[in-house]
Residue frames as a rotation matrix with the C-alpha (Angstrom) as fourth column:
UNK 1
0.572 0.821 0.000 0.00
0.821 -0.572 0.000 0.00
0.000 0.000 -1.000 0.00
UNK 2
0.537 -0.685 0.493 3.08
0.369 -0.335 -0.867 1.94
0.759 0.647 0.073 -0.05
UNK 3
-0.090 -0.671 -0.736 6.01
0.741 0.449 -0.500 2.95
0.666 -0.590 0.456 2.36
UNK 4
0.534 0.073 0.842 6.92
-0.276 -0.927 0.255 5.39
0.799 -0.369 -0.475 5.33
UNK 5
0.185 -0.790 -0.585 10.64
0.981 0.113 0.159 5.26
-0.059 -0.603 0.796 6.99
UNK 6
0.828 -0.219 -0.515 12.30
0.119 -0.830 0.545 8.32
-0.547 -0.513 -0.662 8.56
UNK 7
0.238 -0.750 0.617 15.17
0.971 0.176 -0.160 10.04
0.011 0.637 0.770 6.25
UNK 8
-0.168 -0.258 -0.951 17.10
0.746 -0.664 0.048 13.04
-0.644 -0.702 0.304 5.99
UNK 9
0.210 0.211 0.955 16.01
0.978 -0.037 -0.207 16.11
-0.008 0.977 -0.214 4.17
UNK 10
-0.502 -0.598 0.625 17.19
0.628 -0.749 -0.212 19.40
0.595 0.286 0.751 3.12
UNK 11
0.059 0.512 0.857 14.48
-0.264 -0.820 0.508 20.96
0.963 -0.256 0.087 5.46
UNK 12
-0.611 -0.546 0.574 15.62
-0.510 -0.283 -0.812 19.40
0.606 -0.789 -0.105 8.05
UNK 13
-0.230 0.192 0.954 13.24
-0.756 0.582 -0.299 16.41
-0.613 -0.790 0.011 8.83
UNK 14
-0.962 -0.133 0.238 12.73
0.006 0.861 0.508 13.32
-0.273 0.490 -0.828 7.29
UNK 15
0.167 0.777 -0.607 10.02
-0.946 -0.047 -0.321 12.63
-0.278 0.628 0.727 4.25
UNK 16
-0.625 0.351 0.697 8.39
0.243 0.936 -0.254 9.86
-0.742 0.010 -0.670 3.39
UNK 17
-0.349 0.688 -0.637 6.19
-0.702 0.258 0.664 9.42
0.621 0.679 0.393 -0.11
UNK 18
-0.629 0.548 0.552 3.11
0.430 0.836 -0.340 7.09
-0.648 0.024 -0.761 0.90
UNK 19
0.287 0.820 0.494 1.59
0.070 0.497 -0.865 5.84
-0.955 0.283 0.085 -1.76
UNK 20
0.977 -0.178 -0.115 3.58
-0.091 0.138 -0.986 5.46
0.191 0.974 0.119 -4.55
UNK 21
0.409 -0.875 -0.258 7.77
0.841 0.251 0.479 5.14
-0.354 -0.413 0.839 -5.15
UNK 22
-0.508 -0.543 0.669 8.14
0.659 -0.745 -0.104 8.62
0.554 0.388 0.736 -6.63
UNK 23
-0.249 0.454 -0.855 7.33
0.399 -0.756 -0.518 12.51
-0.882 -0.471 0.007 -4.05
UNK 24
-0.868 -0.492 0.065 7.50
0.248 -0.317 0.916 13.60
-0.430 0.811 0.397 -7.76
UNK 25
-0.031 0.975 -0.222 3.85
-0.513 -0.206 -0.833 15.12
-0.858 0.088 0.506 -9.55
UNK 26
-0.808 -0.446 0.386 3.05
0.322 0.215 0.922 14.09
-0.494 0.869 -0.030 -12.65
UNK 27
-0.955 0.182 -0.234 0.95
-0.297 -0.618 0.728 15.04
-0.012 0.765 0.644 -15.09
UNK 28
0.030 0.711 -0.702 -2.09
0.127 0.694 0.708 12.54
0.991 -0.110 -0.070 -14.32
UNK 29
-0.804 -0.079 -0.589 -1.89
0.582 0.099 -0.807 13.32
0.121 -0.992 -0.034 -10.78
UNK 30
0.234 0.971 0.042 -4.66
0.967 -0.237 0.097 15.16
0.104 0.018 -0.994 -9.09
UNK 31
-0.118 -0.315 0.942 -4.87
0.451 -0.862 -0.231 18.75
0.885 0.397 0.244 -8.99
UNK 32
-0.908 0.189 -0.375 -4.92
0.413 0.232 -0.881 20.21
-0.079 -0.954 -0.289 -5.82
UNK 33
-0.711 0.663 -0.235 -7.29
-0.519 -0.720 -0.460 23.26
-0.474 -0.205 0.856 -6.43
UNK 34
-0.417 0.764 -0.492 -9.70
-0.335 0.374 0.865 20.44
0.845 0.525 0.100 -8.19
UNK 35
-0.491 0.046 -0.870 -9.42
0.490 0.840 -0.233 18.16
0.720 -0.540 -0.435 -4.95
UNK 36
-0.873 0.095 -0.478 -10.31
0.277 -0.710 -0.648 21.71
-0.401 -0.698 0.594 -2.89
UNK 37
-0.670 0.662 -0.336 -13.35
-0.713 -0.699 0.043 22.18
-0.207 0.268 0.941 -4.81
UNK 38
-0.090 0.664 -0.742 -14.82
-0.097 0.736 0.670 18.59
0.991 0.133 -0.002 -5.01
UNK 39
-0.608 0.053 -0.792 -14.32
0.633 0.634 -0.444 18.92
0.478 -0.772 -0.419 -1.21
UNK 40
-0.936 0.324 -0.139 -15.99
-0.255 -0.894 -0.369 21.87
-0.244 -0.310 0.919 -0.72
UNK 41
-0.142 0.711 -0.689 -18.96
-0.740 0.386 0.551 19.63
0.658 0.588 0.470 -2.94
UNK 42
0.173 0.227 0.958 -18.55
-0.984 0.007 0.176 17.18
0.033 -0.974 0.224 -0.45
UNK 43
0.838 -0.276 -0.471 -16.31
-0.108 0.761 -0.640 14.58
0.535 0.587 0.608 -2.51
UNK 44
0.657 -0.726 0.200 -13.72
-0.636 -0.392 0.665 13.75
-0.404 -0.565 -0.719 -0.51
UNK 45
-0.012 -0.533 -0.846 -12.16
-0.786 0.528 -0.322 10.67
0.618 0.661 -0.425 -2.81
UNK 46
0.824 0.379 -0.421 -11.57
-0.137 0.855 0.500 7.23
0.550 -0.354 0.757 -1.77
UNK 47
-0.112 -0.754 0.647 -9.49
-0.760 -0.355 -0.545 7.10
0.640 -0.553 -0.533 1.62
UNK 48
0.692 0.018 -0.722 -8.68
0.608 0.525 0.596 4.61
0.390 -0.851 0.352 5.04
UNK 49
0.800 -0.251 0.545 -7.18
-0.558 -0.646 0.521 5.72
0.221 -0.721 -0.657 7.95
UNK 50
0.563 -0.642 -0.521 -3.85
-0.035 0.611 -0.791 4.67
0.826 0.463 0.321 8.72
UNK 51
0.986 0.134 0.101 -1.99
-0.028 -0.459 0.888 4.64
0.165 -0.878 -0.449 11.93
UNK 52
0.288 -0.920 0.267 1.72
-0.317 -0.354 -0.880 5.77
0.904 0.169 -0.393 12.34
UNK 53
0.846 -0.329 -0.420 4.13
0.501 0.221 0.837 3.95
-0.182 -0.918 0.352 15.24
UNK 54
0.558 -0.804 0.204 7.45
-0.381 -0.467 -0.798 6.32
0.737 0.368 -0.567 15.19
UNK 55
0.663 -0.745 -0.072 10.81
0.307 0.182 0.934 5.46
-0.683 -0.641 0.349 16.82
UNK 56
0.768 -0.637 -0.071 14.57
-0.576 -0.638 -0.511 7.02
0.280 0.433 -0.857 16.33
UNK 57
0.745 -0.661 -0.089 18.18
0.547 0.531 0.647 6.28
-0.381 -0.531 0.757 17.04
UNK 58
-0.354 -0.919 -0.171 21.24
0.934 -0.358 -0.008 7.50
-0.054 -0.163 0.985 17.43
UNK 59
0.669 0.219 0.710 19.90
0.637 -0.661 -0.397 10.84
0.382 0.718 -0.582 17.84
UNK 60
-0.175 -0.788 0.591 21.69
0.261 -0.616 -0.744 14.27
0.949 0.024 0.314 18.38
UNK 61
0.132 0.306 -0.943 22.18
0.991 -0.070 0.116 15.43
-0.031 -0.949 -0.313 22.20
UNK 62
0.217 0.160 0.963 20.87
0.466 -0.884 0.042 18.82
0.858 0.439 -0.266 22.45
UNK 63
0.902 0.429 -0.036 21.07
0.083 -0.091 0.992 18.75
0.423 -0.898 -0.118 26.11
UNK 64
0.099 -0.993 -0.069 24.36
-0.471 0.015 -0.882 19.10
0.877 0.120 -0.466 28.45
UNK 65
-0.420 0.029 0.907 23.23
-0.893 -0.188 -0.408 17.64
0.159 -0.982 0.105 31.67
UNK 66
-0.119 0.512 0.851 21.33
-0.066 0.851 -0.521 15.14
-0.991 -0.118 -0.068 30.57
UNK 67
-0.769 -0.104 0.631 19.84
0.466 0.585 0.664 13.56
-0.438 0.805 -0.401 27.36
UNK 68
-0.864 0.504 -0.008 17.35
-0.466 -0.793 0.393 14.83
0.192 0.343 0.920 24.68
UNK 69
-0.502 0.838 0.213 13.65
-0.171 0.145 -0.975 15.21
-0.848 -0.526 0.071 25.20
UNK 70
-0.960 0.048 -0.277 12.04
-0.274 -0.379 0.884 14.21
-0.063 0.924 0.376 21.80
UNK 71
0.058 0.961 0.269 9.20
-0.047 0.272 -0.961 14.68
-0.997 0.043 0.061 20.87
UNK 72
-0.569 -0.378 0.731 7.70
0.443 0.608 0.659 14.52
-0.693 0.698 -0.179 16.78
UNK 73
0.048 0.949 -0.312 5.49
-0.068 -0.309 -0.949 16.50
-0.997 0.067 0.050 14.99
UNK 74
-0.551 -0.130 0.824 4.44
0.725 0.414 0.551 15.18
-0.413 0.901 -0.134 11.52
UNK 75
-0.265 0.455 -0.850 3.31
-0.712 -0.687 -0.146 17.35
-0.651 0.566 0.506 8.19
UNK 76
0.342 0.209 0.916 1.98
0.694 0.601 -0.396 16.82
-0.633 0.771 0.061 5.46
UNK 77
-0.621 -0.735 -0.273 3.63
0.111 -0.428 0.897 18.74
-0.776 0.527 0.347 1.98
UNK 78
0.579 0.789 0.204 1.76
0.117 0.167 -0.979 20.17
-0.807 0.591 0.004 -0.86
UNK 79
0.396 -0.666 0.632 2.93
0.894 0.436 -0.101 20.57
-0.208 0.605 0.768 -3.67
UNK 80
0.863 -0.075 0.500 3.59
-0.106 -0.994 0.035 24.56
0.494 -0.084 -0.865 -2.94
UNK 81
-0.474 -0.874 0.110 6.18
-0.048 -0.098 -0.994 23.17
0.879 -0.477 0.004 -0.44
UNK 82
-0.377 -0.233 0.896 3.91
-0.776 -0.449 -0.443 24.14
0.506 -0.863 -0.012 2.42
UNK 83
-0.882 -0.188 -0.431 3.32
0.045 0.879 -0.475 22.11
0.469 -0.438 -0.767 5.43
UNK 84
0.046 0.765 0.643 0.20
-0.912 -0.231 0.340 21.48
0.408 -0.602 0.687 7.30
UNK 85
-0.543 -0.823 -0.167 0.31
-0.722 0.558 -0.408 19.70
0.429 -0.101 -0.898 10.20
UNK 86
0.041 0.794 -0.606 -1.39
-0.595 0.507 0.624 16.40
0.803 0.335 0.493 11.02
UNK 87
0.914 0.164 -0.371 -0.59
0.214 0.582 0.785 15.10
0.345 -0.797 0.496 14.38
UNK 88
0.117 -0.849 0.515 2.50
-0.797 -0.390 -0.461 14.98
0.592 -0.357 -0.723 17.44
UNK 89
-0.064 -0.196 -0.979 3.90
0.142 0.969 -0.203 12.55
0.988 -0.152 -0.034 19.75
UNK 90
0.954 0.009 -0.301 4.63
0.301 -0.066 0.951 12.71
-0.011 -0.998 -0.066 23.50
UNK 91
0.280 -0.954 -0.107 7.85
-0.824 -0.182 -0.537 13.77
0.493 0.239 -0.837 24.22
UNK 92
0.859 -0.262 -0.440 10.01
0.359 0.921 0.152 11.04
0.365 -0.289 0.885 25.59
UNK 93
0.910 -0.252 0.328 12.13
-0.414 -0.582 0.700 12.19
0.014 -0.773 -0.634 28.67
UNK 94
-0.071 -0.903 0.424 16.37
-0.698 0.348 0.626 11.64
-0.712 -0.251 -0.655 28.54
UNK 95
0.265 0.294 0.919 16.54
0.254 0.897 -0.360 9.38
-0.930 0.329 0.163 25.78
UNK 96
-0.461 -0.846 -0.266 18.58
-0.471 -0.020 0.882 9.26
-0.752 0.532 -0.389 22.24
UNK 97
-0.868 0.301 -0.396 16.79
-0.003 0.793 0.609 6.23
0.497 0.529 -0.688 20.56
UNK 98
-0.610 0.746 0.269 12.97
-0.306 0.092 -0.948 6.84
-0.731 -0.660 0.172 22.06
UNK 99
-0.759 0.649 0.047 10.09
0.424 0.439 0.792 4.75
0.493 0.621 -0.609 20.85
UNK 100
-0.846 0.532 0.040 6.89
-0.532 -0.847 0.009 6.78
0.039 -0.014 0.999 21.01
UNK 101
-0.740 0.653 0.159 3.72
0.482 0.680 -0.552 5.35
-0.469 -0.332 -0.818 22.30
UNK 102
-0.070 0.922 -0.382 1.28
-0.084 -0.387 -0.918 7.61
-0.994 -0.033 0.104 20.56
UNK 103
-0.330 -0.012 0.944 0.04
0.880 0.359 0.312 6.73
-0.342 0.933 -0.107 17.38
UNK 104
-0.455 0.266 -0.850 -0.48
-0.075 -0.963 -0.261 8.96
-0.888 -0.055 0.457 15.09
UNK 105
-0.351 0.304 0.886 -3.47
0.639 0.769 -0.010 8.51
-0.685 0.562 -0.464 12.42
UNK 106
-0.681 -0.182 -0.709 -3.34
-0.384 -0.735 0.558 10.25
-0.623 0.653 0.431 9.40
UNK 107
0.544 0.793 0.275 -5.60
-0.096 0.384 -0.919 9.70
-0.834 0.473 0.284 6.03
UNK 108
-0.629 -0.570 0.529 -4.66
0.117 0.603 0.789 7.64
-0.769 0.558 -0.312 3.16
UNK 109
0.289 0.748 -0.597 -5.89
-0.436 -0.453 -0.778 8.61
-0.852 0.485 0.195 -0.11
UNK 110
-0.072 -0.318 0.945 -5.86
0.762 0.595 0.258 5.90
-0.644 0.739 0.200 -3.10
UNK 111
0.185 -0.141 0.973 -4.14
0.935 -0.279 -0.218 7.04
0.303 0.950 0.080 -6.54
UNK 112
0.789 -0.328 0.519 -2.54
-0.461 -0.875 0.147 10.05
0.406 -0.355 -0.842 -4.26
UNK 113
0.156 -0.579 -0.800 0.70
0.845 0.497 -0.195 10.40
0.511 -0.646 0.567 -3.43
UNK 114
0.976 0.212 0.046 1.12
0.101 -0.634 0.766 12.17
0.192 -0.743 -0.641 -0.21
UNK 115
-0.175 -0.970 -0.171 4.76
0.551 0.047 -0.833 13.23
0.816 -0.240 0.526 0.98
UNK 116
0.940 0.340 -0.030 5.07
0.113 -0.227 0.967 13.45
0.322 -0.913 -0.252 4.87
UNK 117
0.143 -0.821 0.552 7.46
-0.462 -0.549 -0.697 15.16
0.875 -0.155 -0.458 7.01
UNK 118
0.671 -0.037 -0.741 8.67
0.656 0.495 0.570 14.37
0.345 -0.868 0.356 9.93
UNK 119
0.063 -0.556 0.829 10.39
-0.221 -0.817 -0.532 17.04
0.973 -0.150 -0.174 12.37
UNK 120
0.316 0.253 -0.915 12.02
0.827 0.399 0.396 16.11
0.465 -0.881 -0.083 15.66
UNK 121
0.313 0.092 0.945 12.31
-0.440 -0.868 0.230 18.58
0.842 -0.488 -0.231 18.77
UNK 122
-0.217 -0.492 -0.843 14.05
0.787 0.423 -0.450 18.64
0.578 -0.761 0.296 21.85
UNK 123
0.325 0.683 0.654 11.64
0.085 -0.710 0.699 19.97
0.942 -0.171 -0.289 24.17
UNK 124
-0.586 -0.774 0.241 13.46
-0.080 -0.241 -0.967 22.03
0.807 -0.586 0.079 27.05
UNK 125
-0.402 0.552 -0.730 12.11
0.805 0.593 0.004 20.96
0.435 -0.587 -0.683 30.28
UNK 126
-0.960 0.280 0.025 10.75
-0.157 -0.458 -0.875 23.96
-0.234 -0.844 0.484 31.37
UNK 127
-0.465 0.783 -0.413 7.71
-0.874 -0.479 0.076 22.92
-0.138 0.397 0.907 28.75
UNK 128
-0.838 0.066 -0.542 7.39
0.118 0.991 -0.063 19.50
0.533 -0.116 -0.838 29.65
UNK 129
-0.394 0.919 0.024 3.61
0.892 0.389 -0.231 18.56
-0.222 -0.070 -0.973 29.85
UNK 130
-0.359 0.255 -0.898 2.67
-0.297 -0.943 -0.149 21.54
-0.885 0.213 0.414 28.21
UNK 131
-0.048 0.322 -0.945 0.04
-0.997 0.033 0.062 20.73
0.052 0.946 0.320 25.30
UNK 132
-0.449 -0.161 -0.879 -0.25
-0.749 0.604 0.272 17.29
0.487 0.781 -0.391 26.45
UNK 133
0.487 0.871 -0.072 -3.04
-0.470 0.330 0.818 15.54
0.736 -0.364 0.570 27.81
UNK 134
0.184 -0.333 0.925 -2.62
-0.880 0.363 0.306 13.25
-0.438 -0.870 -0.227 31.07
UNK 135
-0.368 -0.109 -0.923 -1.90
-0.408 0.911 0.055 9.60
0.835 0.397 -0.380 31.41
UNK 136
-0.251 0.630 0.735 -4.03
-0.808 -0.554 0.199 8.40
0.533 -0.544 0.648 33.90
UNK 137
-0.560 -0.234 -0.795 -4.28
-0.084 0.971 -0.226 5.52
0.824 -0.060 -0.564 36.43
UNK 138
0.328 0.650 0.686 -6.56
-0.727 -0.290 0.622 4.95
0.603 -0.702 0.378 39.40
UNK 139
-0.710 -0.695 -0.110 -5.61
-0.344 0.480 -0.807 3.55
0.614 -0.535 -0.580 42.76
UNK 140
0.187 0.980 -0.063 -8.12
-0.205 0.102 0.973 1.86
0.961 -0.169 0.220 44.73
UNK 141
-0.876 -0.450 -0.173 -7.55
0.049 0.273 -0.961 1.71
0.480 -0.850 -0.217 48.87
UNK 142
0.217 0.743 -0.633 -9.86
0.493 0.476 0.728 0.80
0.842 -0.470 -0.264 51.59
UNK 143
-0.447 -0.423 0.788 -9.71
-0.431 -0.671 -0.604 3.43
0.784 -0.609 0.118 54.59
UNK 144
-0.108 0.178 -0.978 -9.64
0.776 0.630 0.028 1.67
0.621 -0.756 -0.206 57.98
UNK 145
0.767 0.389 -0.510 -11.33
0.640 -0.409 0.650 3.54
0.044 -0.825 -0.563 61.47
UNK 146
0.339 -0.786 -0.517 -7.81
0.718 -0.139 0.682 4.95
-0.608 -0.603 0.517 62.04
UNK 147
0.630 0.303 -0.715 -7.93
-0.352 -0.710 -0.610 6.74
-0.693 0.636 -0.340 58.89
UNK 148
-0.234 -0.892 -0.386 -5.36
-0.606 -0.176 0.776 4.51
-0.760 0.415 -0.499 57.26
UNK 149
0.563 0.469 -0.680 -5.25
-0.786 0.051 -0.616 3.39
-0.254 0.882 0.398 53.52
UNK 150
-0.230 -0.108 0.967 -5.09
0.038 0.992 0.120 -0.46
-0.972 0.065 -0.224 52.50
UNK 151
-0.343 0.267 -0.901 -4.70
-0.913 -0.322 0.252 -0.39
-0.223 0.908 0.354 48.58
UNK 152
0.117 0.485 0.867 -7.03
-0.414 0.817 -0.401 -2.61
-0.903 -0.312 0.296 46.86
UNK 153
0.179 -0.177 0.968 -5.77
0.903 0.420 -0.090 -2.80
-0.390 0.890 0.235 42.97
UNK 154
-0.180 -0.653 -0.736 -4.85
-0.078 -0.736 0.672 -0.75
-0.981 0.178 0.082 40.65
UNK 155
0.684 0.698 -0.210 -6.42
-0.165 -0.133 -0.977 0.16
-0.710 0.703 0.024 37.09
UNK 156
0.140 -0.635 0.759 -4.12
0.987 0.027 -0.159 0.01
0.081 0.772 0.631 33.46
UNK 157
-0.467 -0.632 -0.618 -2.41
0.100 -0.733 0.673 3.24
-0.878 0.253 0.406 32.74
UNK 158
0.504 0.428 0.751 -4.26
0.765 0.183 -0.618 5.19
-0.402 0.885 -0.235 29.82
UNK 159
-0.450 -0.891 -0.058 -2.54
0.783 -0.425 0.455 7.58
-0.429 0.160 0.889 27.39
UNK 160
-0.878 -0.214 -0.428 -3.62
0.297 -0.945 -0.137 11.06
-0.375 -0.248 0.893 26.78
UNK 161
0.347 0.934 -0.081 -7.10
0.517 -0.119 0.848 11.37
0.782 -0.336 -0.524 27.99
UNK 162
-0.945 -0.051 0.324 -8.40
-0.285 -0.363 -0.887 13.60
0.163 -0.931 0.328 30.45
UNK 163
0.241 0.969 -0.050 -12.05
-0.970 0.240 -0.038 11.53
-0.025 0.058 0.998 29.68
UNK 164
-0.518 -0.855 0.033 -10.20
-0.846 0.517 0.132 8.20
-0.130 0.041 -0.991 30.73
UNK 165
0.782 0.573 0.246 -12.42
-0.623 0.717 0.311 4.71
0.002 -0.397 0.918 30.52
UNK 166
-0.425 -0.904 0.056 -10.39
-0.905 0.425 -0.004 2.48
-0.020 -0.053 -0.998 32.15
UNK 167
0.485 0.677 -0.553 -11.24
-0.572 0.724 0.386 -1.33
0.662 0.129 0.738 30.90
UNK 168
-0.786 -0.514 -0.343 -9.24
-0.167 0.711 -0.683 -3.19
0.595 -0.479 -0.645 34.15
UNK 169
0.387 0.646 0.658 -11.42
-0.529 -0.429 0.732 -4.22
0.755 -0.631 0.176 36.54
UNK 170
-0.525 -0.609 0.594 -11.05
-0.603 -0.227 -0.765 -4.17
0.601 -0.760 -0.248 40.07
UNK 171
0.362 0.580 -0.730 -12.53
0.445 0.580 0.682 -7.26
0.819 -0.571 -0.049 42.62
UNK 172
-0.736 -0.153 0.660 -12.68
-0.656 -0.079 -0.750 -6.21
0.167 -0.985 -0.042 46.71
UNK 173
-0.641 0.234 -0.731 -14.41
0.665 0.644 -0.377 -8.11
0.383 -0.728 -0.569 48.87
UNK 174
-0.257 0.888 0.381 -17.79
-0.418 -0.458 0.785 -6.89
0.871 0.043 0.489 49.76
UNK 175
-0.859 0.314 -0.405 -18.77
0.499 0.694 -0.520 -7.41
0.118 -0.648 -0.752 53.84
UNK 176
0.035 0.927 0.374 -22.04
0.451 -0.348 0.822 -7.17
0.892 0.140 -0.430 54.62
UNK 177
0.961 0.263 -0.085 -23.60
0.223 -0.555 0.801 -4.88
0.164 -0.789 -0.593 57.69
UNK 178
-0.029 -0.999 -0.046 -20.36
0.981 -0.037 0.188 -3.54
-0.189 -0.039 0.981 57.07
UNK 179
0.871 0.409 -0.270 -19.41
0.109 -0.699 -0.707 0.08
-0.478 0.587 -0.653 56.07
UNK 180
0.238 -0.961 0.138 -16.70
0.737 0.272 0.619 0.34
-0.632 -0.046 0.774 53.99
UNK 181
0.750 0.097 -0.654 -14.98
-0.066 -0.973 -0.220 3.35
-0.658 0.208 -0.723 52.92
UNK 182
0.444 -0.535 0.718 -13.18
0.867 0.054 -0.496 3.68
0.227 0.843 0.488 49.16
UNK 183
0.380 -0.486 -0.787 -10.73
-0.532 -0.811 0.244 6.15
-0.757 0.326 -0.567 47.99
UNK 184
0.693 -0.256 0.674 -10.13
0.720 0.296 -0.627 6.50
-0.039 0.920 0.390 44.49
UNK 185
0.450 -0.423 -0.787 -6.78
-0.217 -0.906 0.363 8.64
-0.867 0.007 -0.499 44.04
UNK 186
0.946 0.289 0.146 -5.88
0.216 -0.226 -0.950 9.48
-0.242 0.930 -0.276 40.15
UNK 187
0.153 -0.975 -0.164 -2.21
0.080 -0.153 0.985 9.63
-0.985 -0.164 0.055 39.01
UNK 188
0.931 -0.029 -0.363 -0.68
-0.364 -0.054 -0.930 10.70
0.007 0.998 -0.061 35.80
UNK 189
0.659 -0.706 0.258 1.95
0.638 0.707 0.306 8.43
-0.398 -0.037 0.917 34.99
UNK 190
0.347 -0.613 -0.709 5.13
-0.382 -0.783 0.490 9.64
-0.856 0.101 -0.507 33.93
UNK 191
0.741 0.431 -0.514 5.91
-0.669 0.416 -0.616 9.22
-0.052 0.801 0.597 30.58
UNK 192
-0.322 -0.828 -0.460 9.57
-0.701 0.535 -0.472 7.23
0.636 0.171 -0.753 31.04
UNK 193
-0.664 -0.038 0.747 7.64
-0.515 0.747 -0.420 4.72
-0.542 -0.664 -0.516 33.04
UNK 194
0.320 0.859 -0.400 5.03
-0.918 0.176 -0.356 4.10
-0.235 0.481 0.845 30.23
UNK 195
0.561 0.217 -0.799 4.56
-0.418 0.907 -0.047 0.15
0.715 0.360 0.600 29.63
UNK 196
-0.852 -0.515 0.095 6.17
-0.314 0.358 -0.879 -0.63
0.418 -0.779 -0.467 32.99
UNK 197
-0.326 0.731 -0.599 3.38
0.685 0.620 0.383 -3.09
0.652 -0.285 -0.703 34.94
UNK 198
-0.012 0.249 0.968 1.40
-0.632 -0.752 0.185 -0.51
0.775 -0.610 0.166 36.91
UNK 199
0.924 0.373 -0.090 1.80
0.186 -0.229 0.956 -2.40
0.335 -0.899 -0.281 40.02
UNK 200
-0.177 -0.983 0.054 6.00
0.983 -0.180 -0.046 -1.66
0.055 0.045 0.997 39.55
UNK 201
0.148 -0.097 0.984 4.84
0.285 -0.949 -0.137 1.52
0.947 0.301 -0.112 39.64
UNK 202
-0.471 -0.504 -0.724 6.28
0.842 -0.013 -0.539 3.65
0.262 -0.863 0.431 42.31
UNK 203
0.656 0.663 0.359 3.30
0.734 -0.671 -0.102 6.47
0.174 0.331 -0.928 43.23
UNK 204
0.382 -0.388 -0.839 5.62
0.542 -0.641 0.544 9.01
-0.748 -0.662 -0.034 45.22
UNK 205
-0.467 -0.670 -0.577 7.04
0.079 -0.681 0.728 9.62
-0.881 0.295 0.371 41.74
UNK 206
-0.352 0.781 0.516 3.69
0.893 0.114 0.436 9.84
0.281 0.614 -0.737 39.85
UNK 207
-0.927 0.040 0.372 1.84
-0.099 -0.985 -0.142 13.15
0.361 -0.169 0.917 39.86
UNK 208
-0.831 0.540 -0.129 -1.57
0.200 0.075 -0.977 13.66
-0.518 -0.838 -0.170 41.98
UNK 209
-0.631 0.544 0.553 -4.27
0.269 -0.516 0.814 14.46
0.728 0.662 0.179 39.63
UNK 210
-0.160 0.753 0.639 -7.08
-0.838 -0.445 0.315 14.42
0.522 -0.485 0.702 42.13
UNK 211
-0.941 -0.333 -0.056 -9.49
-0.209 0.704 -0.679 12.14
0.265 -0.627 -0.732 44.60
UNK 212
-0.148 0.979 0.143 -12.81
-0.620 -0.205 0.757 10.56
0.770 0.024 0.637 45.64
UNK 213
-0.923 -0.159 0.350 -14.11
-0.382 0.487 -0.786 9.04
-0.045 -0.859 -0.510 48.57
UNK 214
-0.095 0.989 0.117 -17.32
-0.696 -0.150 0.702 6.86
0.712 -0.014 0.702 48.86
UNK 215
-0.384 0.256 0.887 -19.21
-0.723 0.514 -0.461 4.74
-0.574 -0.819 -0.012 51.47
UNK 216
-0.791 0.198 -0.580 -20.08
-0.075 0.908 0.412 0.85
0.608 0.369 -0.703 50.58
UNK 217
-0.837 0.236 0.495 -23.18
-0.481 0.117 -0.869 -0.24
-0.263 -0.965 0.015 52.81
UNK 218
-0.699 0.602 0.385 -26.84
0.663 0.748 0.035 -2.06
-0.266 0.280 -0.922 52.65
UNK 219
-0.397 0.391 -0.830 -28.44
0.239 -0.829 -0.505 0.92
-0.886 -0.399 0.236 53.26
């Protein structure tokens, strides 16, 4: 269906041609300003969605203290040159050779070829989590008379949602003529721990998002 590998280009990020083996127009190609006016008609051509996994190596350290932060932000290229962009990554914290958990899902358009940039960044840490959604996990703990907290499990780890549904579920132990008092406390994971088993996870160095408290009972 055609290709899309990272390479170096005079503008300074790697292009990719998907669909076809030439970035080249040709005469039989579409036009844009036709394609801009059958969409405006509400033609949009025949398309699937596609979903991008990115990963680097060997890159440049921008940093002196530590390693770079990269992060990705793909374009598309018309055929003007300019770019319009179509999607970013997370950044990925200290790291040279970072695989990127966010996909990024772009549209495929048959008997089009599309030429995509690619532009990495080394985002300086004062702007770390800036523009980028949480990663969210829920702790579950049982609060005893004394006021202390007995965790009871511990949800999956979702990626950048602040409208999380988390699909683990959680078993306690229902007693009856009991009351029993939950606490849900929210954490946004950090991203250099992503795909580590959330119960390896170590909260103290997880960020607080927030908390709830209810009451179990027959009542």
């Amino acid at each position: 269906m055609g290709n899309c590998c990272l390479g170096s280009g005079g503008d300074g990020g790697g292009q990719s041609a998907v669909g076809g083996s030439s970035s080249h127009p040709d005469a039989n190609a579409p036009n844009d300003a036709v394609e801009g006016f059958l969409r405006t008609r509400g033609y949009h051509g025949l398309y699937t969605q596609i979903e991008l996994s990115l990963s680097a190596s060997n890159l440049r350290d921008r940093d002196v203290l530590s390693k770079s932060d990269p992060m990705v932000v793909i374009y598309t290229k018309g055929r003007d040159g300019s770019l319009q962009e179509l999607g970013r990554t997370e950044v990925v914290l200290n790291s040279l050779s970072p695989q990127w958990i966010k996909k990024v899902i772009i549209n495929y358009y048959f008997e089009m070829v599309q030429t995509l940039v690619f532009h990495v960044y080394d985002i300086d840490t004062q702007f770390h989590g800036l523009d980028e959604k949480s990663d969210p996990m829920v702790v579950i703990y049982t609060k005893g008379r004394d006021g202390s907290l007995q965790e009871l499990g511990r949800t999956e780890v979702v990626l950048n949602s602040l409208s999380p549904q988390w699909i683990k579920k959680v078993i306690i132990n229902y007693y009856f003529e009991m009351v029993q008092t939950l606490v849900f406390h929210v954490y946004d994971i950090d991203t250099q721990f992503h795909g580590l088993d959330e119960k390896m996870l170590k909260l103290d160095e997880q960020q607080l998002l927030g908390n709830a408290t209810c009451s179990l009972s027959e009542d």
